[in-house]
Residue frames as a rotation matrix with the C-alpha (Angstrom) as fourth column:
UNK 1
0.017 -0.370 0.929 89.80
0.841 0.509 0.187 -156.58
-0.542 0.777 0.320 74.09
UNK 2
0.752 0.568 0.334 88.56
0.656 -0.695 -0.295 -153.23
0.064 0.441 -0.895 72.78
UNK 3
0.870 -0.487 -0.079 91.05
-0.457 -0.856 0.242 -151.28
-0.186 -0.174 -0.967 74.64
UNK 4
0.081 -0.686 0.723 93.63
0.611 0.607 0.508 -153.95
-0.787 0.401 0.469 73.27
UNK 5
0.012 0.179 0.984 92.88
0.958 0.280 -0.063 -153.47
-0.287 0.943 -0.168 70.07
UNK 6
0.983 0.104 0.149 92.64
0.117 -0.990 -0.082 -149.43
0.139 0.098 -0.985 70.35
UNK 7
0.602 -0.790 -0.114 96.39
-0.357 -0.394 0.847 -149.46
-0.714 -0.469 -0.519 72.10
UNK 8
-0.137 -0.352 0.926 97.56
0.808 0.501 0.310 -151.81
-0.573 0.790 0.216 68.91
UNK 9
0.501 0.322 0.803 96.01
0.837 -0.415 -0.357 -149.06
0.218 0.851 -0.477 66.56
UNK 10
0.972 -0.144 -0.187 97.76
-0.039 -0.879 0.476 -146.36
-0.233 -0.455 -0.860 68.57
UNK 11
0.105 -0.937 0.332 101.38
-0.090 0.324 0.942 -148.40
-0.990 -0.129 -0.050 68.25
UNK 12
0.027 -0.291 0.956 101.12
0.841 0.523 0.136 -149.32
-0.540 0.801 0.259 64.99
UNK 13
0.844 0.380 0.379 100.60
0.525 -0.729 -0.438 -145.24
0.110 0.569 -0.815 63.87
UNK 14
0.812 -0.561 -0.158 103.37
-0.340 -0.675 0.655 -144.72
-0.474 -0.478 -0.739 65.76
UNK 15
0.364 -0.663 0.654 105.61
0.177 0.739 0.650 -147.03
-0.914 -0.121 0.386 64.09
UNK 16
0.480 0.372 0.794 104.60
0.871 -0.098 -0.481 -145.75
-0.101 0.923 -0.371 60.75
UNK 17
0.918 -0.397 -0.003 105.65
-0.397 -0.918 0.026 -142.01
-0.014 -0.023 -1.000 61.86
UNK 18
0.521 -0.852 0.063 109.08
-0.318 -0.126 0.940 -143.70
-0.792 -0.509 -0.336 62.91
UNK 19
0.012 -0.448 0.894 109.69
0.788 0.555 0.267 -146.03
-0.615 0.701 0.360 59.98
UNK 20
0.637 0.269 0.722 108.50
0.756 -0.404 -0.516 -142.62
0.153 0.874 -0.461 57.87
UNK 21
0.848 -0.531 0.007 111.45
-0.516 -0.822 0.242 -140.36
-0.123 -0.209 -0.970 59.63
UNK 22
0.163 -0.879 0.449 113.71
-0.078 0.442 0.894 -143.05
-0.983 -0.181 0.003 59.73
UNK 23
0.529 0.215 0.821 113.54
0.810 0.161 -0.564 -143.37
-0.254 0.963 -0.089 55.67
UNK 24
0.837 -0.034 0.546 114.35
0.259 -0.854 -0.451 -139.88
0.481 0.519 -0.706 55.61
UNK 25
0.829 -0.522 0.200 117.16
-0.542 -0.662 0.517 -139.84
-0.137 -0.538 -0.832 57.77
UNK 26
0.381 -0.643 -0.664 120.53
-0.630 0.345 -0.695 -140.41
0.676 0.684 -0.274 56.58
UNK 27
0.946 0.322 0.048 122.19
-0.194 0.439 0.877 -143.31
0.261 -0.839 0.477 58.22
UNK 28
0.618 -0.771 0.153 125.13
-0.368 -0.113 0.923 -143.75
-0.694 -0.627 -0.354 60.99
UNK 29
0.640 -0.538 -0.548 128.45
-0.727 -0.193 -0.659 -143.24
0.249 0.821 -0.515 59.55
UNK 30
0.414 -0.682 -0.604 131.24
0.831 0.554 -0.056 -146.58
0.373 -0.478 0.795 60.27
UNK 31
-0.283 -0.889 -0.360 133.27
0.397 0.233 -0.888 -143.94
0.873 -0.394 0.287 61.69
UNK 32
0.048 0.460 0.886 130.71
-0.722 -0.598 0.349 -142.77
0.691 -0.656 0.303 63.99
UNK 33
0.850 0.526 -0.039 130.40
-0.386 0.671 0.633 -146.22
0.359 -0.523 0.773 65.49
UNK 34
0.186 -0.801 0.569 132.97
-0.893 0.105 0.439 -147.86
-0.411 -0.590 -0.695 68.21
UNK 35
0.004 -0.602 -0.798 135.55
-0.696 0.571 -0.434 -150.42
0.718 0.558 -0.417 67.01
UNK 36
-0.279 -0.428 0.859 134.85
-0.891 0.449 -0.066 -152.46
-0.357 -0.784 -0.507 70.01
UNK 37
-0.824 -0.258 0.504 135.10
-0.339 0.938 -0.074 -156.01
-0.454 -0.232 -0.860 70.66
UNK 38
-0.709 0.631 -0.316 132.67
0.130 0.557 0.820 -158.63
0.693 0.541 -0.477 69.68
UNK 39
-0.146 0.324 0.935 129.54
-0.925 -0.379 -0.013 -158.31
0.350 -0.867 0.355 71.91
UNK 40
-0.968 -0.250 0.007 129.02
-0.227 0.867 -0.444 -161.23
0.105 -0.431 -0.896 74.31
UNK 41
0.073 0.988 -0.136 125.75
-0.021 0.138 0.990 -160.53
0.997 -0.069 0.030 75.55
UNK 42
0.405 0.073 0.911 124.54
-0.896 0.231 0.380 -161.68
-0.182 -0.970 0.159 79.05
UNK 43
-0.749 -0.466 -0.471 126.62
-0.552 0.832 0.053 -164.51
0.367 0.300 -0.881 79.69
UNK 44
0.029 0.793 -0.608 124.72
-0.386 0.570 0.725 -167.83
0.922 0.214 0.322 80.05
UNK 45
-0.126 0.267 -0.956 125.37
0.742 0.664 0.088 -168.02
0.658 -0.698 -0.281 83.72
UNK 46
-0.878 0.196 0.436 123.85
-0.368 -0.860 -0.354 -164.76
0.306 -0.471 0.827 84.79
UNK 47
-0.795 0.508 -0.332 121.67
0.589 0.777 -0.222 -165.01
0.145 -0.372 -0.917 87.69
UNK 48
-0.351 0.889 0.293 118.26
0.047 -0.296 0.954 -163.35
0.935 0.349 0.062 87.62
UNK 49
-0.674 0.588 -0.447 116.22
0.737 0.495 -0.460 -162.05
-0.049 -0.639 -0.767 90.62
UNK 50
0.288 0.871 0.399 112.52
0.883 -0.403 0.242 -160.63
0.372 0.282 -0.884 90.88
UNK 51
-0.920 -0.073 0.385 112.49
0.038 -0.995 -0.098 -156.73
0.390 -0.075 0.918 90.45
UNK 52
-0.196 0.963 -0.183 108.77
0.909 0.108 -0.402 -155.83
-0.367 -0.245 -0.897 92.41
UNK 53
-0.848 -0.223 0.480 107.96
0.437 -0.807 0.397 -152.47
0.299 0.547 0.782 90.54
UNK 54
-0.767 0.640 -0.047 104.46
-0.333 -0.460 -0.823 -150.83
-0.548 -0.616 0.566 91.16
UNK 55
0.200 0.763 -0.614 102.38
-0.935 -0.038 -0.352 -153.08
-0.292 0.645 0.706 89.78
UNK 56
0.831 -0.311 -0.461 104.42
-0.073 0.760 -0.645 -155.78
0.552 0.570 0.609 88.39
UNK 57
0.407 -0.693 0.595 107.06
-0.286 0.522 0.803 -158.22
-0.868 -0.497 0.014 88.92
UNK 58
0.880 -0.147 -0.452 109.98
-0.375 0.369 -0.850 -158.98
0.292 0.918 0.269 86.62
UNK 59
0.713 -0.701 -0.016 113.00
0.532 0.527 0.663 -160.87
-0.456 -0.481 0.749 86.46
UNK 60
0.918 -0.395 0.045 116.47
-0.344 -0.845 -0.410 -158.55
0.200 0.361 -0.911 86.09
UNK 61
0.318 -0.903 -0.288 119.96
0.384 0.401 -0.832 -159.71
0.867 0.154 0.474 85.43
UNK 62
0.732 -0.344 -0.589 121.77
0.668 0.189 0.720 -159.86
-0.136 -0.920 0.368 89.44
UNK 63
0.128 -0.909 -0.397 124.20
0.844 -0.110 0.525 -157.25
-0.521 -0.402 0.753 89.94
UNK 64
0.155 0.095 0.983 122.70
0.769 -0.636 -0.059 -154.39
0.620 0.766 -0.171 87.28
UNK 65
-0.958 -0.119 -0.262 123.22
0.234 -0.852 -0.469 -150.71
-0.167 -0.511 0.843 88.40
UNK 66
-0.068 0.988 -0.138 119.77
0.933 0.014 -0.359 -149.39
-0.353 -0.153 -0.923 88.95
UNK 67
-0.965 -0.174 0.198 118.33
0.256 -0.800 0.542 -146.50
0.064 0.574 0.817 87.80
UNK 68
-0.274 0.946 0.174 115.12
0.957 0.287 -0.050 -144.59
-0.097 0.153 -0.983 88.24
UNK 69
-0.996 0.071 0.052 113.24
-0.070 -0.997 0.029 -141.46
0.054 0.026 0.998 86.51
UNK 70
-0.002 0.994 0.113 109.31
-0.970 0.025 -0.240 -141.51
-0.241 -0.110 0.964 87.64
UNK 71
0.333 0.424 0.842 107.98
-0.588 0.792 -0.167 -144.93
-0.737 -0.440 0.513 86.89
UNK 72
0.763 -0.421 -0.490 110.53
-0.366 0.343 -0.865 -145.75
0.532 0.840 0.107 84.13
UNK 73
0.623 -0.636 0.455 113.20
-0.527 0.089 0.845 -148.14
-0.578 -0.766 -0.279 86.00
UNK 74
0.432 -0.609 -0.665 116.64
-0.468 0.479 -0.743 -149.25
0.771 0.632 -0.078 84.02
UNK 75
0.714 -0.547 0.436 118.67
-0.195 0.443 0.875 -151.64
-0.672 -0.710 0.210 85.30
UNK 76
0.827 -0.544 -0.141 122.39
-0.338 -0.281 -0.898 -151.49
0.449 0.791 -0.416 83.09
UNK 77
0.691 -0.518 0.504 125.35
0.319 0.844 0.431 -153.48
-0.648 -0.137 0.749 82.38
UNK 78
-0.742 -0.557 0.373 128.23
0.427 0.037 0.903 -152.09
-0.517 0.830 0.211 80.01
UNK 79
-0.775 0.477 -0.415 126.12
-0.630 -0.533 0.565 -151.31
0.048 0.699 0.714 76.50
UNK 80
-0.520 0.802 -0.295 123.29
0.294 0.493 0.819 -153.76
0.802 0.339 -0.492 77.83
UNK 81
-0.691 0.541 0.479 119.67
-0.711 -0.627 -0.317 -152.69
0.129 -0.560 0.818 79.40
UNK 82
-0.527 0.849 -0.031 116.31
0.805 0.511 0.303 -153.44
0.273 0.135 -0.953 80.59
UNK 83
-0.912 0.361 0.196 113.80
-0.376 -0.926 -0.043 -150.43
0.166 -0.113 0.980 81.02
UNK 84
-0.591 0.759 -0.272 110.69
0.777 0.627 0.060 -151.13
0.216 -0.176 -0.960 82.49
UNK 85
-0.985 -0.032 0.169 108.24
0.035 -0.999 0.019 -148.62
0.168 0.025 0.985 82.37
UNK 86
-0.576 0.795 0.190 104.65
0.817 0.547 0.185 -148.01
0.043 0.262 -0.964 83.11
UNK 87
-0.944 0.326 0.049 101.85
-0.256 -0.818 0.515 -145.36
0.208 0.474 0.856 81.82
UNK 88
-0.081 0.981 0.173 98.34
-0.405 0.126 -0.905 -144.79
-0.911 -0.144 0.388 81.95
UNK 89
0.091 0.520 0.849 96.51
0.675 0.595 -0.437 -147.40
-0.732 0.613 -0.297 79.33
UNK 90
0.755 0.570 0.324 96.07
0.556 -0.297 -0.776 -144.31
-0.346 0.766 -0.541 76.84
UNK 91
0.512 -0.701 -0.497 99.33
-0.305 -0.689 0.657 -142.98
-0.803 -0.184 -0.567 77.03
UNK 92
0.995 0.071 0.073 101.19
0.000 0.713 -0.701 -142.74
-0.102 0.697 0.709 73.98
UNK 93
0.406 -0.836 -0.370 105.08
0.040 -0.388 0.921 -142.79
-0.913 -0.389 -0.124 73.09
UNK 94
0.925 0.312 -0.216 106.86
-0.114 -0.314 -0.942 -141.39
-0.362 0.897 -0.255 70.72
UNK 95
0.814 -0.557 0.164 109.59
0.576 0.811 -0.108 -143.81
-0.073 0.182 0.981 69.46
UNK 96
0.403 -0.750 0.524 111.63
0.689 -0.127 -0.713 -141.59
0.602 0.649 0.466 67.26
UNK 97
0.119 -0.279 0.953 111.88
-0.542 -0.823 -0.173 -138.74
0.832 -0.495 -0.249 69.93
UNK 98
0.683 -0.074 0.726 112.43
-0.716 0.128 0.686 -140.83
-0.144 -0.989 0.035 72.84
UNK 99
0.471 -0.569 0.674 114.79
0.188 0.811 0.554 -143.79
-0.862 -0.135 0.489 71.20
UNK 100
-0.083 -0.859 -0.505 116.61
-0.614 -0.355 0.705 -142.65
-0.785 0.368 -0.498 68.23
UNK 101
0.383 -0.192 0.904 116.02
0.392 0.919 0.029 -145.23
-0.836 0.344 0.427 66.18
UNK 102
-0.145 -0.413 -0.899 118.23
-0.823 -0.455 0.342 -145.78
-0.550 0.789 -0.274 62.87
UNK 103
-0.972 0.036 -0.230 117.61
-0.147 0.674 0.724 -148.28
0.181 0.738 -0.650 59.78
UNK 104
-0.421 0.874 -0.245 114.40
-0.439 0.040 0.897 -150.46
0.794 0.485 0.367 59.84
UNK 105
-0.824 0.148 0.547 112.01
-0.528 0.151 -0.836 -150.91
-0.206 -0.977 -0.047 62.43
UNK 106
-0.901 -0.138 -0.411 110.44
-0.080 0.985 -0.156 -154.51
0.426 -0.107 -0.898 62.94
UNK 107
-0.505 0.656 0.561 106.82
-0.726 -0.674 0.134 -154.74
0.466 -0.340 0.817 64.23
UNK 108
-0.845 -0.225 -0.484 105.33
-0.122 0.964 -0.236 -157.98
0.520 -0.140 -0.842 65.48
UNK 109
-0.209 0.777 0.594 101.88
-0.977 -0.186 -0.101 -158.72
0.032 -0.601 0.798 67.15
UNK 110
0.611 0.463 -0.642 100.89
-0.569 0.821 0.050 -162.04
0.551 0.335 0.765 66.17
UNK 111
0.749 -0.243 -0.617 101.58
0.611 0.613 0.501 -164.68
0.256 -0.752 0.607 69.36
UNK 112
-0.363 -0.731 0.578 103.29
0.032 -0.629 -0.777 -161.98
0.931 -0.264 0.251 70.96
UNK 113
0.745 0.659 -0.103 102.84
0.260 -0.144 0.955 -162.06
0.614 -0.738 -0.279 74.97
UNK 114
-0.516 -0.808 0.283 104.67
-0.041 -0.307 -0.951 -159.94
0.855 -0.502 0.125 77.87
UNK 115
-0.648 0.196 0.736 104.04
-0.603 0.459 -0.652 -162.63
-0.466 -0.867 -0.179 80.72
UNK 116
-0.603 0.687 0.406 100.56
0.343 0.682 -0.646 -163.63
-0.721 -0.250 -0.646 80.01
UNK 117
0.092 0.601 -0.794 99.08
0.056 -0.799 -0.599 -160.85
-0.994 0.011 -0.107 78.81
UNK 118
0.547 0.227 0.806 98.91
0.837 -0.160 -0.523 -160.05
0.010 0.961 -0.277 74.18
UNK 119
0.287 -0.443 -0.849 101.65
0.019 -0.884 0.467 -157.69
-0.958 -0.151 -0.246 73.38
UNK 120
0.948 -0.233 0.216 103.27
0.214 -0.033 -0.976 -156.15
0.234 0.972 0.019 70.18
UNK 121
0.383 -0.902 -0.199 106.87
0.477 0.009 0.879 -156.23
-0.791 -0.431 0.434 70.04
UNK 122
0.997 -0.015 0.079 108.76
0.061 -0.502 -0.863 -153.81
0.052 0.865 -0.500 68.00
UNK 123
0.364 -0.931 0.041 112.96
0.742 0.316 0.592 -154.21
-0.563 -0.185 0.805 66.89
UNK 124
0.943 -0.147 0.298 114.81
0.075 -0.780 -0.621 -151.55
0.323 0.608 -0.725 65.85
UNK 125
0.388 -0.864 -0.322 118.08
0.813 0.485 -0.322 -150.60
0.435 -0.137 0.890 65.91
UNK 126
0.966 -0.071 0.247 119.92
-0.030 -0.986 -0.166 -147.13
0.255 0.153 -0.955 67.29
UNK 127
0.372 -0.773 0.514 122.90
0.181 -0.483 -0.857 -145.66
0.910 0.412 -0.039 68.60
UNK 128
0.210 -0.266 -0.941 124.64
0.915 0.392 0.094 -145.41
0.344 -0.881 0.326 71.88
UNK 129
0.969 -0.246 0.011 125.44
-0.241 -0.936 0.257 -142.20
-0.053 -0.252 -0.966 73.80
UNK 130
0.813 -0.542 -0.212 129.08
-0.042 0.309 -0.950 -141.37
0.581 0.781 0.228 72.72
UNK 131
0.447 -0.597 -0.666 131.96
0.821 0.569 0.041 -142.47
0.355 -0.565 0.745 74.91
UNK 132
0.990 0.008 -0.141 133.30
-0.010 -0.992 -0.129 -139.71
-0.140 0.129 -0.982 76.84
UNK 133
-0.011 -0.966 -0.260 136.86
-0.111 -0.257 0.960 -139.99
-0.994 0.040 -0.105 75.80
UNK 134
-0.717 -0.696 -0.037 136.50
-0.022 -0.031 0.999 -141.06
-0.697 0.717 0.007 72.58
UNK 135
-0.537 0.777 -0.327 133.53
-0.492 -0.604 -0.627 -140.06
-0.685 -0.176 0.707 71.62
UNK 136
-0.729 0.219 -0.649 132.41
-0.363 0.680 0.637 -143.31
0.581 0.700 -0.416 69.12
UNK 137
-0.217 0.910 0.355 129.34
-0.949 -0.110 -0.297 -144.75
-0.231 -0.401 0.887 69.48
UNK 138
-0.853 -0.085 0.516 128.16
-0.023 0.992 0.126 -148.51
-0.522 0.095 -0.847 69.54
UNK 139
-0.595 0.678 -0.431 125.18
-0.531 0.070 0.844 -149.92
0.603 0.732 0.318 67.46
UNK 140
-0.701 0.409 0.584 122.54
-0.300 0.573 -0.763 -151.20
-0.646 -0.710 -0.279 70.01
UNK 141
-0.754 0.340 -0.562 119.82
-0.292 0.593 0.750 -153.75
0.588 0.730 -0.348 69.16
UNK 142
-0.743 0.502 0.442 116.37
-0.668 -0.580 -0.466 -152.83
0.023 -0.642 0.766 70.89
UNK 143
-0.531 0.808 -0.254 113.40
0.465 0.529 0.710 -155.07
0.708 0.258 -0.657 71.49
UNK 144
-0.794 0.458 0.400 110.52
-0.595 -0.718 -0.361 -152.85
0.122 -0.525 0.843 72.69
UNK 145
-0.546 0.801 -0.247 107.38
0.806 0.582 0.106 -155.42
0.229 -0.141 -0.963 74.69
UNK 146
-0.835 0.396 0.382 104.11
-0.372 -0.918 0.139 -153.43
0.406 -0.027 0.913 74.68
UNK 147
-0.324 0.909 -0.263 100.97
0.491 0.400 0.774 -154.59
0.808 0.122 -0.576 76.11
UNK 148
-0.637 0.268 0.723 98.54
-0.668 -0.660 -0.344 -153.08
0.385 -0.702 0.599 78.61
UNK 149
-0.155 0.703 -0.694 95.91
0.582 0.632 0.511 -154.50
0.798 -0.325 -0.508 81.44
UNK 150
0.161 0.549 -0.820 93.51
0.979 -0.197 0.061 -153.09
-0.128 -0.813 -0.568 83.82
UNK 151
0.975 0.102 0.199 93.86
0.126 -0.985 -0.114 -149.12
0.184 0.136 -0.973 82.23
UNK 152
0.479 -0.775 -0.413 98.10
-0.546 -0.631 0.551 -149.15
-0.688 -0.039 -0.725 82.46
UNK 153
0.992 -0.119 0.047 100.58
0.111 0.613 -0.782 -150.18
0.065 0.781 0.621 80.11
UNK 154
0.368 -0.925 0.098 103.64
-0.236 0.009 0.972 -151.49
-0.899 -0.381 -0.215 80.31
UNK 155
0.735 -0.491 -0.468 106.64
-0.324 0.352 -0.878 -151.23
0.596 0.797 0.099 77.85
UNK 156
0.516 -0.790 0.332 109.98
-0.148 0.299 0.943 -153.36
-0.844 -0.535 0.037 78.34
UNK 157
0.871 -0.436 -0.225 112.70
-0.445 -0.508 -0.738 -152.48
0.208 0.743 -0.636 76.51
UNK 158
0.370 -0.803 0.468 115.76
0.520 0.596 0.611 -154.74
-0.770 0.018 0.638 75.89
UNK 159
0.613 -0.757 -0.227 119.55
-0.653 -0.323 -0.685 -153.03
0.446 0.568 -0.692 74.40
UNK 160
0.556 -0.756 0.346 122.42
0.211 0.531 0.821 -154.84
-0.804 -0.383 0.455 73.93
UNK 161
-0.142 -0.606 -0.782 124.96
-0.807 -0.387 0.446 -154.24
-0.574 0.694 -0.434 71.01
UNK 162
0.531 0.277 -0.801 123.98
-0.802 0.469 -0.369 -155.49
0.274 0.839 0.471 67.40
UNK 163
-0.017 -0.480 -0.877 125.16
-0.130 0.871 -0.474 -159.63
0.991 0.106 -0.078 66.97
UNK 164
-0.862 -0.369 0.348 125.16
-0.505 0.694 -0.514 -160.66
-0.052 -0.619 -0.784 71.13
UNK 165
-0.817 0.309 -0.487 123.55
0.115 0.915 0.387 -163.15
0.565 0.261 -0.783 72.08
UNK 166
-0.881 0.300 0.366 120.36
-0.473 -0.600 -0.646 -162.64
0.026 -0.742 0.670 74.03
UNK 167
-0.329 0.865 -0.379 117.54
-0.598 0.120 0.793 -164.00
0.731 0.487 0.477 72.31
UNK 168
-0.205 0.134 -0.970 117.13
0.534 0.845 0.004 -166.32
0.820 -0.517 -0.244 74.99
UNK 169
-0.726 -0.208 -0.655 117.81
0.687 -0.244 -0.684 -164.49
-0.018 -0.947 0.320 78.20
UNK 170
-0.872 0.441 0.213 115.42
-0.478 -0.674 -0.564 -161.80
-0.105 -0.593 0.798 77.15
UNK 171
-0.188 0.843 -0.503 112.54
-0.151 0.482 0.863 -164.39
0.971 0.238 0.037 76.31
UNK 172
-0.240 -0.015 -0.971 113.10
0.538 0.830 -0.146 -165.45
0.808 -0.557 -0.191 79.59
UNK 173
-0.789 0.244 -0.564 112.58
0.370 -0.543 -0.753 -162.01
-0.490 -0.803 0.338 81.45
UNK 174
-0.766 0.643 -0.022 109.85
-0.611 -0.717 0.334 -161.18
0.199 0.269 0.942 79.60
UNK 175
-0.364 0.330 -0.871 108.04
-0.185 0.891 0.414 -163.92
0.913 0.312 -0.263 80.05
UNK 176
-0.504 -0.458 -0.732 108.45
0.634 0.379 -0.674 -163.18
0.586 -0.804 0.099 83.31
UNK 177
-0.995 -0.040 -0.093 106.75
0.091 -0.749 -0.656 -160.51
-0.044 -0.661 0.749 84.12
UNK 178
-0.370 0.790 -0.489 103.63
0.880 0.467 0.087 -160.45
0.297 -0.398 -0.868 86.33
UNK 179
-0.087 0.755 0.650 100.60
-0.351 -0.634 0.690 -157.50
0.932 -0.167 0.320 86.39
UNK 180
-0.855 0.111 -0.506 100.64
0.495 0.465 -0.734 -157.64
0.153 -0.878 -0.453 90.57
């Protein structure tokens, strides 16, 4: 519980630094951002099958392109992700340099769990990398799961462009995922 309760005090300092750069930084211009379509989301009859990672087990949308850089594994659709990562227990990350965020960022602890386990979830919004032909960028909508067990910690990270629909589908892979 201790080392809960230390990794909570560690996230929440970090959040503070981001919300306290993000204040200060001016925000995305409309014509920076792409005129595309409405987003869809995952559609409601994507199938799901278990990812085994080192350590853990999650469920990952059927047919993603994989990705892997050290023990951070994406799996990517179009402008939607999942990032699964894992770290030693004490390890810390620094939002604003590693995700970009822009506007206001969303903290959450309270009946938060990723699987089983007491996590803090944090929403925020940022910016896509810019198209190479036409160099506009989309608005993504992030949900970052934190929680740690047995000295590592895992974050999962859900992007998908602002307004689809997801809220479901990613309850359902987080939820999923199992400390092996």
């Amino acid at each position: 519980m201790m080392t809960y309760v230390t990794e909570m005090r560690k996230l929440l300092m970090a959040v503070v630094l981001v919300a306290t750069a993000t204040v200060c930084s001016p925000p995305a211009s409309a014509a920076a951002l792409s005129e595309a379509p409405a987003a869809a989301g995952i559609i409601d009859s994507q199938a799901f099958v278990t990812f085994a990672g080192d350590g853990y087990s999650v469920l990952v949308p059927r047919g993603w392109a994989r990705t892997q850089q050290g023990s951070a594994v994406t799996f990517r659709s179009d402008a939607d992700s999942e990032l699964i990562e894992t770290a030693p227990a004490g390890t810390s990350t620094d939002l604003t340099a590693r995700f970009h965020p822009v506007g206001v960022i969303h903290l959450q602890t309270r009946n938060v769990t990723l699987g089983t386990e007491p996590a803090s979830l944090i929403s925020f919004r940022s910016l896509s990398e810019p198209d190479p032909v036409t160099g506009k960028r989309l608005e993504i909508e992030n949900l970052l799961y934190s929680s740690s067990h047995n000295g590592v910690k895992a974050m999962l990270l859900f992007s998908a462009r602002t307004a689809a629909d997801n809220a479901d589908r990613w309850t359902k892979i987080a939820q999923s995922f199992r400390w092996t």
